[in-house]
C-alpha positions in Angstrom: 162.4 128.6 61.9 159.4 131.2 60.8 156.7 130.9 63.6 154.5 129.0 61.1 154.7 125.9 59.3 156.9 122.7 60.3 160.3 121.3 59.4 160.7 117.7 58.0 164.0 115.4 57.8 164.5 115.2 54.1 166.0 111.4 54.6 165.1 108.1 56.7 166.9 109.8 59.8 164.8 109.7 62.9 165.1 112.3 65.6 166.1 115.1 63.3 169.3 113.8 62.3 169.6 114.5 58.9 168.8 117.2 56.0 166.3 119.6 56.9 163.9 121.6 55.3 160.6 123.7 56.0 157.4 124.6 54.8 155.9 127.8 55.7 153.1 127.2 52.9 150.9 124.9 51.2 152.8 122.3 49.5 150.4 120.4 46.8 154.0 118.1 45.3 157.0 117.9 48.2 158.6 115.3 45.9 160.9 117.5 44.3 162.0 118.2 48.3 162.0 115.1 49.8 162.2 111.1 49.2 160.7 110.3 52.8 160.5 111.7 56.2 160.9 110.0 59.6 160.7 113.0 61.8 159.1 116.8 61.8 158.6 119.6 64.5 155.7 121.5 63.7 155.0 125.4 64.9 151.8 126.3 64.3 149.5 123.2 62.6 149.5 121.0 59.5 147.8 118.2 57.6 150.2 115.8 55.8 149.6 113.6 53.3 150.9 110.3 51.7 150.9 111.7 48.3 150.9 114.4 46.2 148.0 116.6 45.5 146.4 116.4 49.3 145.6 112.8 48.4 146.5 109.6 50.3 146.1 109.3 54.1 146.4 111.9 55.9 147.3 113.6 59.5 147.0 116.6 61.5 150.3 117.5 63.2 150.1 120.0 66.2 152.8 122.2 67.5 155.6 119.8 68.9 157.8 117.8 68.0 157.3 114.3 66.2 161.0 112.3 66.5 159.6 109.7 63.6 156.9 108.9 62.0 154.8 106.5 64.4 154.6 109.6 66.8 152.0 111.2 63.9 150.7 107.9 63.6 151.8 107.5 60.3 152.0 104.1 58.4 155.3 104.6 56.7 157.6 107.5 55.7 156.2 109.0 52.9 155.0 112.7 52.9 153.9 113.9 49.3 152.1 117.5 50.1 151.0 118.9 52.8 148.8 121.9 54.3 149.7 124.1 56.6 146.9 125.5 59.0 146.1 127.7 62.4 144.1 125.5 64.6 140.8 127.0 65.5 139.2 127.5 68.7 135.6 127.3 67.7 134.3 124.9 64.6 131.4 124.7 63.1 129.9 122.1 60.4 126.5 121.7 58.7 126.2 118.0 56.8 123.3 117.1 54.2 122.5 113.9 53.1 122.0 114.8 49.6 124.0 116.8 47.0 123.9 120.8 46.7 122.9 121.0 50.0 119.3 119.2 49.7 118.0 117.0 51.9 118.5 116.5 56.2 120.3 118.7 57.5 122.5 117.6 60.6 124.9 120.9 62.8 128.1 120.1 64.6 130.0 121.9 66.6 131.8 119.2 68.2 133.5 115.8 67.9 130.2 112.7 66.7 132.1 109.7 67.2 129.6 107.7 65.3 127.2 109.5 63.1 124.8 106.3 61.5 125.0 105.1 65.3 123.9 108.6 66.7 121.9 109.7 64.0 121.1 107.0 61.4 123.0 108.6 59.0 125.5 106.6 56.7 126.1 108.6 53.6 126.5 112.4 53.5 126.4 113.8 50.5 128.0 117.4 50.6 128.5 120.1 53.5 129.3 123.7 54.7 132.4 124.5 57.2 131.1 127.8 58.3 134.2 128.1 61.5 137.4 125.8 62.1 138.9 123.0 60.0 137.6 119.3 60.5 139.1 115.9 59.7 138.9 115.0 56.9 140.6 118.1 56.3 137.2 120.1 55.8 138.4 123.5 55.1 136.1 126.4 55.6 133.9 126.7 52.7 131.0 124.8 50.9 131.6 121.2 49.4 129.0 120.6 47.0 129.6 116.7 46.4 131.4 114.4 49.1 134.3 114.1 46.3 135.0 118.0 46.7 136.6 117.2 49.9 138.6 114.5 48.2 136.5 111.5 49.3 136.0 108.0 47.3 132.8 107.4 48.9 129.7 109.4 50.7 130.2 107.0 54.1 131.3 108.5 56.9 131.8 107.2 60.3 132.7 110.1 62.6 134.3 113.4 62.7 136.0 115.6 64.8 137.0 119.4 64.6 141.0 120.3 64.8 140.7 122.5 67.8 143.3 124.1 69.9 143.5 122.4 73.3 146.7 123.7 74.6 
């Protein structure tokens, strides 16, 4: 295997016991490649997601090995697209409460496990990754309107950035 992406079992097989293939870039439609997946080992980083387009739940994978699906906490088996990424070391995130940037401004460079608890806030309406990637697989880059980063609604609850801890 390259030293980045991840490999996925192309059938129900747990454990790596089936089909494999790999992804060493960004893959917006995997269905062409795969029906379901019960088990991936991942080299570098990567967010999946339950269907195509980067849509659906989704999860970031670390390097290591995930035997079936549970182990990424996943509800079922499906993986639909999926991005592959270099976990940072340093993040940081500015949040607004109103579109294009306007209103309060709140600066993160760590995990808020409960932003309306910590800081009243409920709704935010677009926001600025200037280092790192967070979850909700914020992407460096600005995000004008909370649907740019492929939200349904402007609540959020917490956040956390994907930093390397090993």
């Amino acid at each position: 295997m390259s030293n980045s992406g991840f490999t996925f079992s192309k059938c129900s097989q747990k454990n790596f016991e089936a089909c494999l293939c790999e992804a060493t870039t960004d893959q917006p439609d995997l269905r062409a490649h795969l029906n379901c997946c019960n088990s991936a080992k991942v080299e570098t980083g990567c967010w999946i997601y339950e269907c195509p387009n980067y849509v659906g739940h989704q999860h970031c994978l670390r390097k290591g090995e995930y035997p079936d699906y549970q182990h990424w906490m996943g509800f079922n088996d499906s993986i639909r697209s999926c991005i592959i990424t270099s976990i940072q070391e340093h993040s940081w995130l500015q949040l607004y409460e109103r579109n294009d940037f306007r209103g309060g401004l709140l600066e993160f460079m760590d995990n808020c496990t409960s932003l309306q608890g910590d800081f009243y806030y409920k709704d935010i309406q677009s926001c600025n990754v200037l280092e790192g990637s967070w979850q909700y697989l914020l992407q460096p880059g600005e995000h004008r309107l909370f649907t740019d980063w492929g939200a349904m609604t402007a609540e959020v609850g917490s956040f956390q950035p994907t930093v390397d801890t090993s």
